[in-house]
C-alpha positions as CSV (number, residue, x, y, z in Angstrom):
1,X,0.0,0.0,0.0
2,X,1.1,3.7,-0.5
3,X,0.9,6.2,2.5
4,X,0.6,5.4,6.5
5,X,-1.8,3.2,8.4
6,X,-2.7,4.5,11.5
7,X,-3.6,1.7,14.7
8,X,-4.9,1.6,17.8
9,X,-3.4,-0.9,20.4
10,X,-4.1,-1.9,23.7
11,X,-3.2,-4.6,26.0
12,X,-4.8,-7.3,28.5
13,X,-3.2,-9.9,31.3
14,X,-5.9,-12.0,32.2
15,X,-4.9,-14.6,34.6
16,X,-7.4,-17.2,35.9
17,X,-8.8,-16.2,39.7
18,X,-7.2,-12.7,39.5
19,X,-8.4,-9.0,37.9
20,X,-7.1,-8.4,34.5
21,X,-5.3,-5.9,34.2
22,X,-6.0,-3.0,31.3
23,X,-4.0,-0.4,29.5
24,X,-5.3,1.6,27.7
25,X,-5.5,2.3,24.4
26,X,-2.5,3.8,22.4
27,X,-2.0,5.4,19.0
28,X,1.0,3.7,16.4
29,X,1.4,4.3,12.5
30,X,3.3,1.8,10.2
31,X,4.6,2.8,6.8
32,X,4.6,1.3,3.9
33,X,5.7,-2.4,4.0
34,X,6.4,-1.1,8.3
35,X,6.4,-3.9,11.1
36,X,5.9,-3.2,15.0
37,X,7.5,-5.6,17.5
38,X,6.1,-5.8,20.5
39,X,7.7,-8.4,22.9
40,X,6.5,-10.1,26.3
41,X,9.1,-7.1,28.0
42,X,7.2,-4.5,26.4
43,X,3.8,-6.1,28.2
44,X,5.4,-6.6,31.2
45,X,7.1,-2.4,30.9
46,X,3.7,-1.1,29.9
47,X,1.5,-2.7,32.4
48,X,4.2,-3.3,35.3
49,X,3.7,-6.9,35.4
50,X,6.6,-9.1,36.3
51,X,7.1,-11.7,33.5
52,X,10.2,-12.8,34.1
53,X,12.2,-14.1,37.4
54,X,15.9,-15.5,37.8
55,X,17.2,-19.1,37.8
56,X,15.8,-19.9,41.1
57,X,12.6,-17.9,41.0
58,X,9.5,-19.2,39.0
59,X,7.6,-16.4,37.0
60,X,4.0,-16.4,37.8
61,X,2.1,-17.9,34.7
62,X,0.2,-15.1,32.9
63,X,-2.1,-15.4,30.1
64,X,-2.4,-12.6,27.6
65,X,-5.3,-10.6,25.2
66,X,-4.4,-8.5,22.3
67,X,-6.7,-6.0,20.5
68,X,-5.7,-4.0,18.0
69,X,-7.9,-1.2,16.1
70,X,-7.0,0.0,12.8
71,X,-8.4,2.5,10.6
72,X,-7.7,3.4,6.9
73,X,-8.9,4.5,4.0
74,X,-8.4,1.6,1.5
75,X,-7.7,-1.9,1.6
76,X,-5.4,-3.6,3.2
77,X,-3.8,-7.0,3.9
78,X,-2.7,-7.2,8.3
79,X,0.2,-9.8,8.5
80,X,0.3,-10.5,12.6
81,X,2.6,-13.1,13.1
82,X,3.3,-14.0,17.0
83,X,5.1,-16.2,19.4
84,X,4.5,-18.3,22.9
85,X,6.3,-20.2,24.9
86,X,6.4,-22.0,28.2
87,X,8.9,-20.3,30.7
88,X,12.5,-21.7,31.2
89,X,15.6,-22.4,29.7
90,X,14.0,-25.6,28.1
91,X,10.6,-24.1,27.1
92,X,8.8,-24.9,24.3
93,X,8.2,-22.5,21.6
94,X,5.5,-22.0,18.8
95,X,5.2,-19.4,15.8
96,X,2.3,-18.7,14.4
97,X,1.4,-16.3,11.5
98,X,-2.2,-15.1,10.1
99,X,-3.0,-13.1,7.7
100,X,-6.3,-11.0,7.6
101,X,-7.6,-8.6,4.7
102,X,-9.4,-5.3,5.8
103,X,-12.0,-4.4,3.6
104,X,-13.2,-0.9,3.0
105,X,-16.1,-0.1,4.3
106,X,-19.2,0.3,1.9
107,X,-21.2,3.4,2.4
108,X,-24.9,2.6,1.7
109,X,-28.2,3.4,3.6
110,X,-30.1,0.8,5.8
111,X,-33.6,1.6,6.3
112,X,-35.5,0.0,9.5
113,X,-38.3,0.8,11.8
114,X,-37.6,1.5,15.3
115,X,-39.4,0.4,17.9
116,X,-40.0,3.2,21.6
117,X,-37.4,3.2,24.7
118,X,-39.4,0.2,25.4
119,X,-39.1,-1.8,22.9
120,X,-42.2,-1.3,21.5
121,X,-43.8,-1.0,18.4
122,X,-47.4,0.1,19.3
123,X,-47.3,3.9,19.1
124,X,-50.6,6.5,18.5
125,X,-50.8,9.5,17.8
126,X,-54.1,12.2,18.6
127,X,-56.0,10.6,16.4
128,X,-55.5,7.2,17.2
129,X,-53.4,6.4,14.0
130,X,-50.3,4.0,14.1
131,X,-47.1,6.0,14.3
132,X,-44.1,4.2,12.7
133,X,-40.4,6.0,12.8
134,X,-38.5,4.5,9.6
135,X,-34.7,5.5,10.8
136,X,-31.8,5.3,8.3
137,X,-28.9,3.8,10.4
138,X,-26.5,3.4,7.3
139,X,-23.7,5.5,6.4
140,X,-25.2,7.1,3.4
141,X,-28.1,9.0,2.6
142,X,-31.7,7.0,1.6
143,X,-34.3,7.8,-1.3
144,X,-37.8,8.1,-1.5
145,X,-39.0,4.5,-0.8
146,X,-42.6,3.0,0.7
147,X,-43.1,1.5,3.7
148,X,-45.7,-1.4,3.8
149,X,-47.9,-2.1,7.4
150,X,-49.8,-5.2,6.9
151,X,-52.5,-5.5,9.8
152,X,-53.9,-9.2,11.1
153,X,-57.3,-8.5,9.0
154,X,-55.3,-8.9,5.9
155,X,-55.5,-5.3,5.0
156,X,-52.2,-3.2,3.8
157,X,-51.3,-0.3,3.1
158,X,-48.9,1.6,1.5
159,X,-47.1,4.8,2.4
160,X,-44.8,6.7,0.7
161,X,-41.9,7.3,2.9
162,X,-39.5,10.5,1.7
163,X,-35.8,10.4,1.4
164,X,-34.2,9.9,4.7
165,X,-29.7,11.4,5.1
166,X,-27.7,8.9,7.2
167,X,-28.5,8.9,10.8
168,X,-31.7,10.3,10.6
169,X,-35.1,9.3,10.7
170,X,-39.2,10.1,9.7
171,X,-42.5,9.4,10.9
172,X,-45.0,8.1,8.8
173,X,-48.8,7.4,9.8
174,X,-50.9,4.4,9.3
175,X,-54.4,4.4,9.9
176,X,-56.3,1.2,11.6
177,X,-58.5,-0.8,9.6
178,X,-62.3,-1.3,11.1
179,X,-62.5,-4.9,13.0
180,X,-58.2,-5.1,13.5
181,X,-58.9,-4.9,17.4
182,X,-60.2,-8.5,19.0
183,X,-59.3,-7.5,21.5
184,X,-55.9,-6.4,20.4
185,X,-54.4,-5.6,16.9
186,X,-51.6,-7.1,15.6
187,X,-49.4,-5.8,12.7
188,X,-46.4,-6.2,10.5
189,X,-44.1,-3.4,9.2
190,X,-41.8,-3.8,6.0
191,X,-39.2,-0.8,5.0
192,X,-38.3,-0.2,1.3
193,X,-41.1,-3.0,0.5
194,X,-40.2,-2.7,-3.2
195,X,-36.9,-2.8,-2.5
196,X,-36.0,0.5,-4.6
197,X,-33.2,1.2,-2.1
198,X,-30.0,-0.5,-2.4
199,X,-29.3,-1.3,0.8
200,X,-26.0,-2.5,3.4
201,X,-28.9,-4.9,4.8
202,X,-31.3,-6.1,3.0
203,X,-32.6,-8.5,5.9
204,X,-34.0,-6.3,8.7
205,X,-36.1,-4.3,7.2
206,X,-39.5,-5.9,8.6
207,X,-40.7,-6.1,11.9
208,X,-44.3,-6.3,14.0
209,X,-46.0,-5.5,16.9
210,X,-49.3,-5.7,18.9
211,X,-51.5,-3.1,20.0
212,X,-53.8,-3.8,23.1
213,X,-57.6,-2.8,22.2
């Protein structure tokens, strides 16, 4: 690749019985073709963790988490090869390399309905209509598209639901068929029903709920 990577590290020592201990998260770059080392002494500096003990001294056995966060513009191949071992002179060592592709991320909207701070989808407004919030939660902006409510009598209807920018969201109304409540009437909601939006998910767009009579 051409340019810098920026990265993110951090580090955890989880051992078995005790509380892990955290550090937290620190900013690297890499060039081109770059490598960063980062050794069991450079744990051990960072966090102040004793790894290592003399000849007649036994190192406490530690067990340790790696996350790294990185962030770029275009593609790109991570190479993260690493080593373990037992402690002692005689200890066992194993290399291990993986290799993991980055893809860039694709900016398209993704249109769902979203339910109240309770979870639910049963909202009316003055006039007793149904009230559902169509929220684009992508990372680019949504057309015009029509959202479908299908309601337990086997009625539907159709609403044209305007063009919605990333991160934001509309209302649209829907208005109760005679007969849906017995006692209660239940309903089904489908986003972008024709599918006219090309979107990052095309599998949550529909949801339901009930609405007590």
């Amino acid at each position: 690749f051409v340019g810098n990577v920026s990265f993110r590290r951090k580090i955890v020592v989880a051992t078995p019985g005790e509380e892990s201990v955290i550090s937290q998260f620190r900013d690297s770059q890499l060039s081109g073709d770059g490598a960063l080392d980062f050794s069991c002494r450079n744990i051990a500096d960072e966090l102040h963790v004793i790894f290592f003990g003399s000849l007649n001294s036994k190192p406490k056995p530690r067990f340790l988490k790696g996350f790294v966060v990185i962030e770029s513009r275009t593609e790109l191949d991570v190479v993260a090869v690493y080593t373990t071992g037992t402690s002692g002179l005689l200890g066992g060592r194993v290399t291990t390399m993986n290799l993991e592709r980055v893809p860039v991320r694709r900016l398209a909207p993704d249109l769902v309905a979203v339910p109240d701070a309770k979870g639910n989808f049963c909202r009316r407004d003055e006039a007793g209509r149904l009230i559902i919030t169509v929220k684009n939660q992508g990372t680019a902006d949504a057309g015009a598209s029509i959202t479908r409510i299908e309601f337990a009598t086997g009625e539907h209807q159709l609403i044209t639901t305007p063009a919605i920018p990333a991160g934001g969201s509309v209302e649209v109304l829907a208005t109760f068929p005679p007969l849906c409540f017995r006692p209660d009437c239940t309903f089904r909601i489908a986003v972008d029903s024709t599918g006219i939006v090309n979107e990052f998910n095309e599998l949550n767009n529909q949801t339901g709920g009930t609405c007590k009579g």
